[in-house]
N, CA, C and O of each residue as an XYZ file, in Angstrom:
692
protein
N     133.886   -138.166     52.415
C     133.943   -136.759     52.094
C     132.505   -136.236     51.983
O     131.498   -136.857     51.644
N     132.598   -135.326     52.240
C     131.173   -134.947     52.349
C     130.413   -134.075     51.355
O     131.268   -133.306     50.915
N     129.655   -133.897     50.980
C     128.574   -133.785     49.593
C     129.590   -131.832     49.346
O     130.250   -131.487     48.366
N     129.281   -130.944     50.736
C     129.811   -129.626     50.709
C     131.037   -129.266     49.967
O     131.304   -128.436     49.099
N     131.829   -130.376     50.746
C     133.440   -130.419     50.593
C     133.840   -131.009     49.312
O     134.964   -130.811     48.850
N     132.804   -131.853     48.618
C     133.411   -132.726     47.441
C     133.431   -131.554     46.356
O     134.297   -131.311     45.516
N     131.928   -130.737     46.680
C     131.704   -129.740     45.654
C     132.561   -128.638     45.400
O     132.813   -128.091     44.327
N     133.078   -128.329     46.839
C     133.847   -126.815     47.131
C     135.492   -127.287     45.958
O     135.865   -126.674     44.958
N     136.187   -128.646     46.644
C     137.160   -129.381     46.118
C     136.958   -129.604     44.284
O     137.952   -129.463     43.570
N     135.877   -129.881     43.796
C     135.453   -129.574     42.443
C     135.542   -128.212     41.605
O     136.040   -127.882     40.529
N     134.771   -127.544     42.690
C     134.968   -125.952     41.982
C     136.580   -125.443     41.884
O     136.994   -124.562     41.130
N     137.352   -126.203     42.815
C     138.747   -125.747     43.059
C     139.536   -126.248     41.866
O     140.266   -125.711     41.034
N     139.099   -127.513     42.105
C     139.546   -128.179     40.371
C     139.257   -127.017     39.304
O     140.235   -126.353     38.962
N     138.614   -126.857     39.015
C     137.623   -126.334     37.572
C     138.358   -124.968     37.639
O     138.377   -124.303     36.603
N     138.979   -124.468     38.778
C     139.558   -122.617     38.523
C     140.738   -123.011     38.159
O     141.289   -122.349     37.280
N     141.498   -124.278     38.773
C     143.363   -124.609     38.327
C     143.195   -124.973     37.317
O     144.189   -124.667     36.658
N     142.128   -125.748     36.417
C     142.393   -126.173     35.105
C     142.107   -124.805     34.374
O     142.910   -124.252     33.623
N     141.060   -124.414     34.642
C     140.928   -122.935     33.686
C     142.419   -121.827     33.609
O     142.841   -121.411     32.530
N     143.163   -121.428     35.145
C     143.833   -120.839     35.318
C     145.080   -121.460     34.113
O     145.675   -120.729     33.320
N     145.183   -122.300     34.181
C     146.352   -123.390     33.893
C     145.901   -122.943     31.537
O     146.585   -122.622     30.566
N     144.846   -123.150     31.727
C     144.509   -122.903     29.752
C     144.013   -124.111     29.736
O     144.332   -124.533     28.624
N     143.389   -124.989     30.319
C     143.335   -126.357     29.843
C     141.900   -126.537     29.618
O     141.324   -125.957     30.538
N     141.216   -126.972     28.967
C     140.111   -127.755     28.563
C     139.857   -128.803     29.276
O     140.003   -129.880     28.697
N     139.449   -128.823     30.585
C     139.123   -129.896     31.303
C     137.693   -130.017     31.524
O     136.904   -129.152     31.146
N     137.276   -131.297     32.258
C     135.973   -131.591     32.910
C     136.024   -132.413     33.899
O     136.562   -133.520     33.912
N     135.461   -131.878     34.744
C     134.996   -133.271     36.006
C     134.175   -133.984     35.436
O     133.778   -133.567     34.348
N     133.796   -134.891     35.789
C     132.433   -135.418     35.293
C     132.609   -136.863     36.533
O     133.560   -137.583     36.840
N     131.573   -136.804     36.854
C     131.426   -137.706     38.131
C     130.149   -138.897     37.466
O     129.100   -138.631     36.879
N     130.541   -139.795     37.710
C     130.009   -141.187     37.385
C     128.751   -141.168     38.113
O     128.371   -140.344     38.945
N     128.173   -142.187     37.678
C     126.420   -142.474     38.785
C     127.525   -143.383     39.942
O     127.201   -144.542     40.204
N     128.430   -142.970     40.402
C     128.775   -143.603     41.799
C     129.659   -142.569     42.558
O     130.801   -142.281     42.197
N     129.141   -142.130     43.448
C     129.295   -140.790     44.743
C     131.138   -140.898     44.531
O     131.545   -142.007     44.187
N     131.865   -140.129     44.670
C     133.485   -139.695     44.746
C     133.425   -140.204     43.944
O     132.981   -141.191     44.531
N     133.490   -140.710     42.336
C     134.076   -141.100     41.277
C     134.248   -139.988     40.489
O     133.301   -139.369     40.003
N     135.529   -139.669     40.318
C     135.925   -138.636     39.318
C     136.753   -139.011     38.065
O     137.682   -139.798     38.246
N     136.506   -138.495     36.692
C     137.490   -138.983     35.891
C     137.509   -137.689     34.941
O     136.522   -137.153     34.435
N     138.841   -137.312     34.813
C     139.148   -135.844     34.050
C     139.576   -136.377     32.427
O     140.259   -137.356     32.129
N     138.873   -135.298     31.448
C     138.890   -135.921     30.495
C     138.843   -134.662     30.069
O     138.739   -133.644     30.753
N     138.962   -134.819     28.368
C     139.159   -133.339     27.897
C     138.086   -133.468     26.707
O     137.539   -134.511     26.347
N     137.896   -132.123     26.151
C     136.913   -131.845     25.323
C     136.936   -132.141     23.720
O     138.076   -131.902     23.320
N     136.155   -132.542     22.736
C     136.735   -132.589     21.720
C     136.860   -131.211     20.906
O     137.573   -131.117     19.907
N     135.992   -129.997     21.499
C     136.852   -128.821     20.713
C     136.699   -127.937     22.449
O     136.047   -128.196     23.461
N     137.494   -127.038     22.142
C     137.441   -126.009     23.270
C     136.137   -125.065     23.203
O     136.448   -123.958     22.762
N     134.964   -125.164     23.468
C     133.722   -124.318     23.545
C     133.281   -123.585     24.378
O     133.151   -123.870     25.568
N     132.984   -122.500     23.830
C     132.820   -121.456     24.777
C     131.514   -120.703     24.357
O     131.367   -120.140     23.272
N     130.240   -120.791     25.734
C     128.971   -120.065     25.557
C     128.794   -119.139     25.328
O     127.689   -118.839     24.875
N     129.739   -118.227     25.507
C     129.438   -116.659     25.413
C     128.835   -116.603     24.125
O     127.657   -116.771     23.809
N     130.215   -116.237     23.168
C     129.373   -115.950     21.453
C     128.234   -116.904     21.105
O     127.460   -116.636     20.185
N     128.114   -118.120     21.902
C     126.684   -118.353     21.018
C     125.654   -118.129     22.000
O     125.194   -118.906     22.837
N     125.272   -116.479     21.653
C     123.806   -116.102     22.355
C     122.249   -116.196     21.937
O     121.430   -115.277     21.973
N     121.954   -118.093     21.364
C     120.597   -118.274     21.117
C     120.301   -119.199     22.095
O     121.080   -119.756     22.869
N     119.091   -119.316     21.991
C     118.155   -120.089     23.001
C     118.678   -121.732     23.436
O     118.793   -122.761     22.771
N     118.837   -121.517     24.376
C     119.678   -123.239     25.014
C     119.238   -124.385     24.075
O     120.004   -125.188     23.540
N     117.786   -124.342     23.944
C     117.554   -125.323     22.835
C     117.487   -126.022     21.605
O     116.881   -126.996     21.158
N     118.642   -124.869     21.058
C     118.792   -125.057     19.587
C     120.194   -125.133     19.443
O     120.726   -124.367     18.640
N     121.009   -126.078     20.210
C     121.812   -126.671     20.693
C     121.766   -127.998     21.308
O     122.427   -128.984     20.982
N     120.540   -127.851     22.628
C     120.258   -128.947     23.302
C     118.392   -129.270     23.276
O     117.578   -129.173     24.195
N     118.179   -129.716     21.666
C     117.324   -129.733     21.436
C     116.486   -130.468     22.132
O     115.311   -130.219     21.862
N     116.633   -131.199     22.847
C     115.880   -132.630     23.381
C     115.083   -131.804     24.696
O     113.880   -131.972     24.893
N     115.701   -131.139     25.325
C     115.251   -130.256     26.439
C     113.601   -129.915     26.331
O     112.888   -129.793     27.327
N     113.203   -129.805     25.166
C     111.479   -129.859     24.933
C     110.976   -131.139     24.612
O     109.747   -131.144     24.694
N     111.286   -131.843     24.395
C     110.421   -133.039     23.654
C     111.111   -134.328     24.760
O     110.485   -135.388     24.778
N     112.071   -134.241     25.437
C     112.688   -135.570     25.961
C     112.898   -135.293     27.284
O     112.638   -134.177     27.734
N     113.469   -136.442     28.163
C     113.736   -136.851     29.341
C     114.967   -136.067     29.331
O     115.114   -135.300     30.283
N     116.186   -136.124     28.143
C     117.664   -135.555     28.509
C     117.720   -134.497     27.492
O     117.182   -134.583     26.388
N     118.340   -133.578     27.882
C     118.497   -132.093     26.846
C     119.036   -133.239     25.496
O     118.411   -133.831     24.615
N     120.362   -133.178     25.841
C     120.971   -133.697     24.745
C     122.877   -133.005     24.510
O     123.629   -132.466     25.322
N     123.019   -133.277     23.389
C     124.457   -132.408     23.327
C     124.290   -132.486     21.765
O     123.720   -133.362     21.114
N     125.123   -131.007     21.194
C     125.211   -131.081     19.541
C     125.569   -131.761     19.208
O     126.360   -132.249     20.015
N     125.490   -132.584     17.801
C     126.340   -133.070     17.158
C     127.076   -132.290     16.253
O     126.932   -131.074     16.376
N     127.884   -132.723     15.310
C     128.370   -131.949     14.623
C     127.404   -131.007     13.503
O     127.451   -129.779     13.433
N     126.613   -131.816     12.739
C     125.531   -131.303     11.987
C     124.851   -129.663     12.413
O     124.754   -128.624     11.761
N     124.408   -130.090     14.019
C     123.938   -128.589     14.645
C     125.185   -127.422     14.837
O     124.933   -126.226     14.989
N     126.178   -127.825     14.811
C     127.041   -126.579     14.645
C     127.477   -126.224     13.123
O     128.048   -125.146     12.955
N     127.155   -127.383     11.582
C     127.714   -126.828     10.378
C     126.049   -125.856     10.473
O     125.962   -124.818      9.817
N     125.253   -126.172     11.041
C     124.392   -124.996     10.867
C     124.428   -123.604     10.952
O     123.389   -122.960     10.811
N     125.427   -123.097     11.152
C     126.036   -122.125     11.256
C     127.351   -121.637     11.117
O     127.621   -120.469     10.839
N     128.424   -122.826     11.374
C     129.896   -122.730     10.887
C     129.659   -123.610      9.754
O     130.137   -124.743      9.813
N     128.998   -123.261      8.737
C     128.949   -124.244      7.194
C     130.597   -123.438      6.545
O     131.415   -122.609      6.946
N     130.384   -124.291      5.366
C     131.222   -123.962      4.122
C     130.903   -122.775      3.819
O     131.884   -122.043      3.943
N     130.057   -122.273      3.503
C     129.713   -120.939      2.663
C     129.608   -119.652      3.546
O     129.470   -118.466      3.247
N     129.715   -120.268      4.665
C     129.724   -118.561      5.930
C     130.780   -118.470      6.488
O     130.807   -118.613      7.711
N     131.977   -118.202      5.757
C     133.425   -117.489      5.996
C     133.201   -116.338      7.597
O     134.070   -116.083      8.430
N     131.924   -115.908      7.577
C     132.397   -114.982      8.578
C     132.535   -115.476     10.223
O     132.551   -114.738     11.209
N     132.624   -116.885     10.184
C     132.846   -117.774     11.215
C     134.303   -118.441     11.612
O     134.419   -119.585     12.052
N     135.344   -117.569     11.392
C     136.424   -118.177     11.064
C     137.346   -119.153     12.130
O     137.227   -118.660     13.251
N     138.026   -120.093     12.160
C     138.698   -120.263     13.570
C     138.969   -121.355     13.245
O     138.594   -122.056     12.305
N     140.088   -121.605     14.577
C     140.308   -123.349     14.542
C     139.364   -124.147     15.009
O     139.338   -125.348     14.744
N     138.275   -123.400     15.940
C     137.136   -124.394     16.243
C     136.431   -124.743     14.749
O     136.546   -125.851     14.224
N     135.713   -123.665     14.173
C     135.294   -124.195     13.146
C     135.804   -124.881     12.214
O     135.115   -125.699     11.604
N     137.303   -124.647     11.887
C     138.268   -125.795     11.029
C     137.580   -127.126     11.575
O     136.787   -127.816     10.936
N     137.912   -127.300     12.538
C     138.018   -128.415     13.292
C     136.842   -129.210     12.984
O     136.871   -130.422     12.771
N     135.378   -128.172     12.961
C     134.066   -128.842     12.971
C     133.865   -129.110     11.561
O     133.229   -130.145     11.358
N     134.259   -128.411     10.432
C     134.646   -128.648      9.156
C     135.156   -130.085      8.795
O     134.697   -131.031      8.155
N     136.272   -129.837      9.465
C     137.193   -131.884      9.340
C     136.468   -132.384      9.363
O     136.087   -133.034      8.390
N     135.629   -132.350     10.952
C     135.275   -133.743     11.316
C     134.104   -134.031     10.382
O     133.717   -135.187     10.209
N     133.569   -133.043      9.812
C     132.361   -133.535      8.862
C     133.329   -134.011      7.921
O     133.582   -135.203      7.747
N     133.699   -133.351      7.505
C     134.057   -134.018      5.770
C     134.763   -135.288      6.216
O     135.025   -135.924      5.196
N     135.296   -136.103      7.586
C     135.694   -137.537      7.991
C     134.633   -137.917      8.093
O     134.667   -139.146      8.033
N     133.073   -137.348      8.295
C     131.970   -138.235      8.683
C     132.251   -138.414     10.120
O     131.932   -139.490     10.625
N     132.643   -137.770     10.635
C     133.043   -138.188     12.654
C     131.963   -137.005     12.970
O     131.638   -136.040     12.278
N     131.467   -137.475     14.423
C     131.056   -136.767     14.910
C     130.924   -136.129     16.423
O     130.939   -136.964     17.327
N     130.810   -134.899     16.763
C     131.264   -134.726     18.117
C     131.001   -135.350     19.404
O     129.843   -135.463     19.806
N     132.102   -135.806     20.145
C     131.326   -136.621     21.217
C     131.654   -135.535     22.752
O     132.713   -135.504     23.378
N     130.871   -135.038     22.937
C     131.129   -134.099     24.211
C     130.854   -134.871     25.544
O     130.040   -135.777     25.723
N     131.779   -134.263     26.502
C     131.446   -134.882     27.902
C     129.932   -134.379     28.795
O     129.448   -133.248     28.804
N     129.498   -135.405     29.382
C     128.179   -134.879     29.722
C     128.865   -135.285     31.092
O     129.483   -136.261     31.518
N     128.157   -133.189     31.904
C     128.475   -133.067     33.140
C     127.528   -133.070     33.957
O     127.532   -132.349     34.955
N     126.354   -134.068     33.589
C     125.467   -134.291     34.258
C     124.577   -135.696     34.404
O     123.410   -135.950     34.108
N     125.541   -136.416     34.934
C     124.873   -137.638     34.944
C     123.986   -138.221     36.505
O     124.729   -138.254     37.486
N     122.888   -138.546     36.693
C     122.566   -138.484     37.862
C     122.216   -140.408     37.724
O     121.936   -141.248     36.869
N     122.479   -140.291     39.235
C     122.179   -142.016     40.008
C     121.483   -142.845     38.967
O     120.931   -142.231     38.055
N     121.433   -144.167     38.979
C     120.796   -145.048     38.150
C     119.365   -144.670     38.711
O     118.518   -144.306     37.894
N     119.068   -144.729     39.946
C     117.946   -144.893     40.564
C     117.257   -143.595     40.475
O     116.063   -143.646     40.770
N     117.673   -142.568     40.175
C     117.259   -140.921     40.024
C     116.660   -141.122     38.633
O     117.383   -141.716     37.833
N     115.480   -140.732     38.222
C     114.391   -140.363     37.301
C     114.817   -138.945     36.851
O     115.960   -138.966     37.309
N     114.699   -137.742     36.281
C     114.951   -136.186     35.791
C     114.427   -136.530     34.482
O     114.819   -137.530     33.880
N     113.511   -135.693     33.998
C     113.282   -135.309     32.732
C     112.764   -133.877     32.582
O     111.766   -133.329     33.049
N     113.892   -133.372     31.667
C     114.182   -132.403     30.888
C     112.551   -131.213     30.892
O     112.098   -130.227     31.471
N     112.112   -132.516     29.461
C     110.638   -132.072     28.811
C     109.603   -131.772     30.880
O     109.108   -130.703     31.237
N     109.610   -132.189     31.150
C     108.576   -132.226     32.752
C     109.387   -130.442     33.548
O     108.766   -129.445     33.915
N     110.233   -130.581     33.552
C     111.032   -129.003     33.716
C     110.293   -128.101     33.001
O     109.119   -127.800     33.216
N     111.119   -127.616     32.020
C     110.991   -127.110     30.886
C     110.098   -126.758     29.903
O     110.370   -125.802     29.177
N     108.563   -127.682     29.690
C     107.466   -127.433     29.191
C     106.130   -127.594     30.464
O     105.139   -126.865     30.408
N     106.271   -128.432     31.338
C     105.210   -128.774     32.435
C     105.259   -127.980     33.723
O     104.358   -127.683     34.507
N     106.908   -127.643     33.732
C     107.254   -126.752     34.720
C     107.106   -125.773     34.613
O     106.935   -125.046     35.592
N     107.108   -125.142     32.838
C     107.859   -123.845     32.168
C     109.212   -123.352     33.167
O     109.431   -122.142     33.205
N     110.198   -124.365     34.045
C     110.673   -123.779     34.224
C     112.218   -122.761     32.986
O     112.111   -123.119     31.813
N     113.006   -122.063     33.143
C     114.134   -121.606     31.986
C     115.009   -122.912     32.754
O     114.866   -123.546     33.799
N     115.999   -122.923     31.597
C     117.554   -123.632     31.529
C     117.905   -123.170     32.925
O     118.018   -123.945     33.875
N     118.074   -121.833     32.993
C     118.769   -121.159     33.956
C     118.668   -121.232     35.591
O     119.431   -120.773     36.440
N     117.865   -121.722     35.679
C     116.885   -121.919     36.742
C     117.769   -123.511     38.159
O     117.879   -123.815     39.347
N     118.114   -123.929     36.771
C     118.870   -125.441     37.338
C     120.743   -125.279     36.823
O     121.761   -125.844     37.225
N     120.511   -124.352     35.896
C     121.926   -124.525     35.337
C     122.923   -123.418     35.439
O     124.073   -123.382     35.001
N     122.231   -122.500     36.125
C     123.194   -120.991     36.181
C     123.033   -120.246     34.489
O     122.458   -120.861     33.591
N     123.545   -119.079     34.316
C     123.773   -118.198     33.301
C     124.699   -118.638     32.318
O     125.749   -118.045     32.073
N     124.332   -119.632     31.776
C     125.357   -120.386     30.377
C     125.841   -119.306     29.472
O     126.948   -119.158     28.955
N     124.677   -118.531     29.393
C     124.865   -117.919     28.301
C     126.108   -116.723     28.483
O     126.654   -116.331     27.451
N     126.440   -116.289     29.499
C     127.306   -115.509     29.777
C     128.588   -116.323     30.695
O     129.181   -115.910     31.692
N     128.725   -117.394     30.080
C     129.889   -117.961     30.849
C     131.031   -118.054     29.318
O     130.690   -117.810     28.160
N     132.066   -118.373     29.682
C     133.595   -118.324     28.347
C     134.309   -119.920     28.960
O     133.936   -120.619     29.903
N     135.111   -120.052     28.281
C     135.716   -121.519     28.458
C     136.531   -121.105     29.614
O     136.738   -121.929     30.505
N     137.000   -119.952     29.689
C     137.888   -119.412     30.958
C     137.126   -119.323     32.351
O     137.708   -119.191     33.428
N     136.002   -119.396     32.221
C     135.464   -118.902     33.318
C     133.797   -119.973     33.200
O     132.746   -119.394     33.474
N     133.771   -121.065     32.900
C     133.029   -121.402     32.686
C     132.595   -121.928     34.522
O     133.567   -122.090     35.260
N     131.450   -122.110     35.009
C     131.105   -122.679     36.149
C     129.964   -123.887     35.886
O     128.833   -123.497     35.597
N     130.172   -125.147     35.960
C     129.132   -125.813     35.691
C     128.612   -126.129     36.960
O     129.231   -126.451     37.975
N     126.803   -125.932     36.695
C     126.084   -126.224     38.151
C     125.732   -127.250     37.591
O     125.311   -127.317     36.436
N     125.904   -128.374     38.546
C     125.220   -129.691     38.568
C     124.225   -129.847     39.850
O     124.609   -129.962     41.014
N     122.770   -129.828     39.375
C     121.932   -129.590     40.823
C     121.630   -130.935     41.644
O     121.316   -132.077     41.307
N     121.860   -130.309     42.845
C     121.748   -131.373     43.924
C     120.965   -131.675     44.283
O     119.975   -131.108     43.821
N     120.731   -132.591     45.189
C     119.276   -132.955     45.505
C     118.658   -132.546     46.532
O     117.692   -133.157     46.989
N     119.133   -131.435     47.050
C     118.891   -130.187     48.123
C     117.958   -129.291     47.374
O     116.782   -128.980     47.567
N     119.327   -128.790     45.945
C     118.682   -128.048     45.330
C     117.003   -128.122     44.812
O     116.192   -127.233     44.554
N     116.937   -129.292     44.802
C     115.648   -129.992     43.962
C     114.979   -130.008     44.993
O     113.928   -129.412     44.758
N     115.007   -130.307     45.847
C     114.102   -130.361     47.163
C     113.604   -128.954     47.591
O     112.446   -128.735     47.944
N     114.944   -127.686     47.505
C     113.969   -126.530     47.676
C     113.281   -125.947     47.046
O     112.523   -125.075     47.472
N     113.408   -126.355     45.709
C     112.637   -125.613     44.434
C     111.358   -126.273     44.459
O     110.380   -125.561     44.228
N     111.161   -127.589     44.711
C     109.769   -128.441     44.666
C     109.355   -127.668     45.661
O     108.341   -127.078     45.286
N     109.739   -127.291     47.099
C     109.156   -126.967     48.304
C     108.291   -125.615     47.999
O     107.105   -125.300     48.102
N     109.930   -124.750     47.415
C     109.333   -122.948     46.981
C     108.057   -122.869     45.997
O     107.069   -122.150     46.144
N     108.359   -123.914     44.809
C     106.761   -124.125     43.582
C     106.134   -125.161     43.955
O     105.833   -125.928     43.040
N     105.775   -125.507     45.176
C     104.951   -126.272     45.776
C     104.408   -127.725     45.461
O     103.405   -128.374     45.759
N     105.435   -127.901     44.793
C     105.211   -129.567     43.972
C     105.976   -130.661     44.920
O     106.654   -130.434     45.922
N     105.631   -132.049     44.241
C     105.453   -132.912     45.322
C     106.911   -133.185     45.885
O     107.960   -133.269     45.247
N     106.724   -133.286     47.079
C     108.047   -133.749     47.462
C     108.124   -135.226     47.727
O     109.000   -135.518     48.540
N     107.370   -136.315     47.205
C     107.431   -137.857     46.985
C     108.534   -138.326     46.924
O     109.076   -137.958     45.882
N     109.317   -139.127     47.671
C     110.424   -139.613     46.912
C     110.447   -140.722     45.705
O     111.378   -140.992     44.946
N     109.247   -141.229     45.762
C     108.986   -142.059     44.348
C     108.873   -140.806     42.591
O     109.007   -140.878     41.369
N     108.615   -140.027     43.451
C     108.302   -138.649     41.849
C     109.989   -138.769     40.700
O     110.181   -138.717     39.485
N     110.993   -138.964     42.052
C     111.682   -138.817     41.502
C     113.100   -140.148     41.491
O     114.016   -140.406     40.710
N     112.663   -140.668     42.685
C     113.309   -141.906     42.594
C     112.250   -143.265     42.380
O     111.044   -143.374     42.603
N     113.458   -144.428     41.745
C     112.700   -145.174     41.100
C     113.292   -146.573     41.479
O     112.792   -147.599     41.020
């Protein structure tokens, strides 16, 4: 199957599960056609939270991988004492603290063993934004969410357009 068709067939996935109400994810393994659908541990949605990608996915400045919240970074704001956060998501993030559990989210971005990416080299060396590799998070809903996972096309024209190296050792290893 081919890289076009796997993607087009993905996006097709991602509108029947949305259409359907479901909380799904692709998430493709470090091995080419491996798909395994799995579901989320709360239903999240980017829209209402309109702050800076990194105070969420803190690692994105200082590390190789953004990262994903744990539970802790969301009582930062759905705590005990700020009622004006109400919902079953926040119930939910409530429980799992007071069980001591913590959130394990699916990461829809896993690249090749042999593929190198770091975050911090983007993001502070690049100055490139989130947005740049990841589409408009901030205005996406669980209904309509689109996850870009960038290809290695993509990466190839952006090194070409900001004139950085196109080595294949820069980035493979």
């Amino acid at each position: 199957m081919t890289p076009r068709l796997f993607a087009i067939l993905g996006t097709l996935e991602t509108v029947v599960a949305a259409a359907l109400g479901l909380t799904l994810a692709r998430v493709q393994e470090n091995r080419p056609g491996v798909t395994v659908m799995a579901e989320e541990p709360l239903p999240f949605d980017h829209a209402p939270h309109r702050f800076q990608c990194t105070v969420c996915h803190a690692g994105a400045l200082s590390q190789a991988e953004a990262g994903l919240p744990g539970v802790e970074t969301c009582l930062a704001c759905h705590n005990k004492e700020d009622e004006r956060k109400p919902g079953p998501q926040t119930d939910s993030i409530r429980e799992l603290a007071t069980r001591g559990e913590d959130l394990v989210w699916l990461k829809y971005t896993n690249v090749p063993d042999h593929v190198y990416f770091s975050h911090v080299r983007h993001t502070v060396v690049a100055r490139l934004e989130c947005q740049a590799c990841h589409g408009d998070m901030a205005r996406s809903s669980r209904d309509s969410m689109e996850i870009v996972v960038p290809t290695m096309d993509a990466c190839m024209d952006c090194h070409e357009e900001k004139g950085v190296t196109d080595d294949c050792a820069a980035c493979h290893r």
